[in-house]
C-alpha positions as a printed NumPy array, in Angstrom:
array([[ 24.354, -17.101,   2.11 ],
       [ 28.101, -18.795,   2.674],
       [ 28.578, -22.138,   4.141],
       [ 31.948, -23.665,   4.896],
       [ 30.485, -26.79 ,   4.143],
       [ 29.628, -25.195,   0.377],
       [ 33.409, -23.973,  -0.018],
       [ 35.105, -27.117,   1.092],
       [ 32.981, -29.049,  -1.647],
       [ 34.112, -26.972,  -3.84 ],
       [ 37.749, -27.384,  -3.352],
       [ 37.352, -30.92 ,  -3.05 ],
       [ 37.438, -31.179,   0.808],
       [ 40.738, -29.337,   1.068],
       [ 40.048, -26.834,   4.09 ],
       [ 43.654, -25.683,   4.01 ],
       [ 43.108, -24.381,   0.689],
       [ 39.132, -23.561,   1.924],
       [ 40.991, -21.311,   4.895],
       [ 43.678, -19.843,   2.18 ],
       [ 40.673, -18.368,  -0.294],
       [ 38.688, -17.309,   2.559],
       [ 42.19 , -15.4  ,   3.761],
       [ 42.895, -14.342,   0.618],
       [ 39.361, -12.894,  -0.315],
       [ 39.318, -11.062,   3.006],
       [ 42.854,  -9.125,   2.295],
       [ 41.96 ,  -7.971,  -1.581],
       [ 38.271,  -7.708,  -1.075],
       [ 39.087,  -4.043,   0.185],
       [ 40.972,  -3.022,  -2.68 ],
       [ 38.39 ,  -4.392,  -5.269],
       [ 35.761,  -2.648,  -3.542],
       [ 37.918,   0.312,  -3.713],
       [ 37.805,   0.182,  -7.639],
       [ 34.08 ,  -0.649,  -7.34 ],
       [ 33.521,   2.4  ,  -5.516],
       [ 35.868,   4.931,  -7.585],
       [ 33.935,   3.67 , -10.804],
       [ 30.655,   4.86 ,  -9.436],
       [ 32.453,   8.457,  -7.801],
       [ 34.012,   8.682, -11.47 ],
       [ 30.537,   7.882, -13.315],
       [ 32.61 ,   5.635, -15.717],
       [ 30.214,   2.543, -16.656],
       [ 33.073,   0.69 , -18.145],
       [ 35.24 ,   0.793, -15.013],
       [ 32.354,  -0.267, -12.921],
       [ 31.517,  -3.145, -15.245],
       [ 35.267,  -4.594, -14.943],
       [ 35.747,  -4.013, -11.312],
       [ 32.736,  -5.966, -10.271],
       [ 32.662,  -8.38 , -12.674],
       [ 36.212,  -8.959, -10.905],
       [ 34.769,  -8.834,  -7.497],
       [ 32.318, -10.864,  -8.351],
       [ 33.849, -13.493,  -9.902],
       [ 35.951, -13.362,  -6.392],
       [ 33.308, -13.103,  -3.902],
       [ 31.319, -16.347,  -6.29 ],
       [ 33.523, -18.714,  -4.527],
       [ 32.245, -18.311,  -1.073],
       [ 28.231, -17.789,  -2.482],
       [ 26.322, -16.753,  -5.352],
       [ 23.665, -15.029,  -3.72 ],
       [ 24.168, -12.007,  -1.355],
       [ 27.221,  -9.853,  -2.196],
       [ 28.019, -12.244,  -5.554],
       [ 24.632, -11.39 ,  -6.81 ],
       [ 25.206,  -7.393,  -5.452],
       [ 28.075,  -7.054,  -7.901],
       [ 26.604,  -9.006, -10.551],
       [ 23.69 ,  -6.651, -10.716],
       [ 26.578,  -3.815, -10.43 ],
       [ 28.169,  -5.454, -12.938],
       [ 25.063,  -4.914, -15.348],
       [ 24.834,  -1.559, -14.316],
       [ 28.018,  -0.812, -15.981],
       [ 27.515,  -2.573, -19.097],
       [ 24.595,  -0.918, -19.837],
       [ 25.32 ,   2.676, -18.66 ],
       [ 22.778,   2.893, -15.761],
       [ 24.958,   4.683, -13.975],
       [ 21.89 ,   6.503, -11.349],
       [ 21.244,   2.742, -10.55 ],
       [ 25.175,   2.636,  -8.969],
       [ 25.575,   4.467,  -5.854],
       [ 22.587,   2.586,  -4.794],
       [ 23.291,  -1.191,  -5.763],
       [ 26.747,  -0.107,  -3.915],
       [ 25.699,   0.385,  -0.899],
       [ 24.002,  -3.129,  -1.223],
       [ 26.993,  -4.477,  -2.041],
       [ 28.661,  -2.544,   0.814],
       [ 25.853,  -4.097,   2.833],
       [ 26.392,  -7.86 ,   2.039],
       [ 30.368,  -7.588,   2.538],
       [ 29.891,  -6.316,   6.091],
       [ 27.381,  -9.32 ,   6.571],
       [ 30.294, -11.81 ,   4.624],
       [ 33.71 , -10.4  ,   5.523],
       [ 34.086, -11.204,   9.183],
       [ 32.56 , -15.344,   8.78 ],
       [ 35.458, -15.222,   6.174],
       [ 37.783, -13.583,   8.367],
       [ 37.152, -15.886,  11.411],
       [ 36.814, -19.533,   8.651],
       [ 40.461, -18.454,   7.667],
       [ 41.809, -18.039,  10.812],
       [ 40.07 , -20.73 ,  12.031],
       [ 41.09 , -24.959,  11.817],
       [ 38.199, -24.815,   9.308],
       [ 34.98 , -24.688,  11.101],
       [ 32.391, -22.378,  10.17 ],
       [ 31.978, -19.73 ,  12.854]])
């Protein structure tokens, strides 16, 4: 689970910049989710492995449990060629990003309050 209170520690208070990475997440998260899903359609372990391991390591700064530890576990699915384990770790990961995206959405739009 996200809290603002979580991000703005770890950007040293900052919420402008808190508000910026929750913006910025929000607007790419689509297309790295995009590449998440094309590695499963395409059954290619290696292009799974990279795309979440990206996503992850992108998603990590608002929580490490939830969707972070989704595409971690997609992210070991990759590296070691489970691919009948994808489409269904995706659509956990799927899951947890409609739970996260729209508290992101609203904390960057917001003056920094969690929603």
């Amino acid at each position: 689970m996200w809290t603002a209170t979580a991000l703005l520690e770890r950007v040293g208070g900052d919420a402008e910049i808190a508000r910026e990475l929750a913006r910025l997440f929000v607007n790419e998260c689509p297309r790295m989710l995009e590449a998440v899903r094309s590695g499963v359609a395409s059954r290619s372990a290696q292009e799974i492995r990279r795309s979440a391991h990206l996503l992850k390591g992108s998603v990590s700064n608002f929580t490490e449990t939830g969707a972070a530890a989704a595409a971690l576990e997609l992210e070991y699915i990759g590296r070691d060629g489970r691919l009948d384990d994808a489409p269904g770790a995706l659509v956990y990961l799927e899951r947890e990003l409609e739970a996260l995206l729209p508290q992101l959405q609203m904390f960057g739009a917001s003056g920094g309050e969690h929603p």
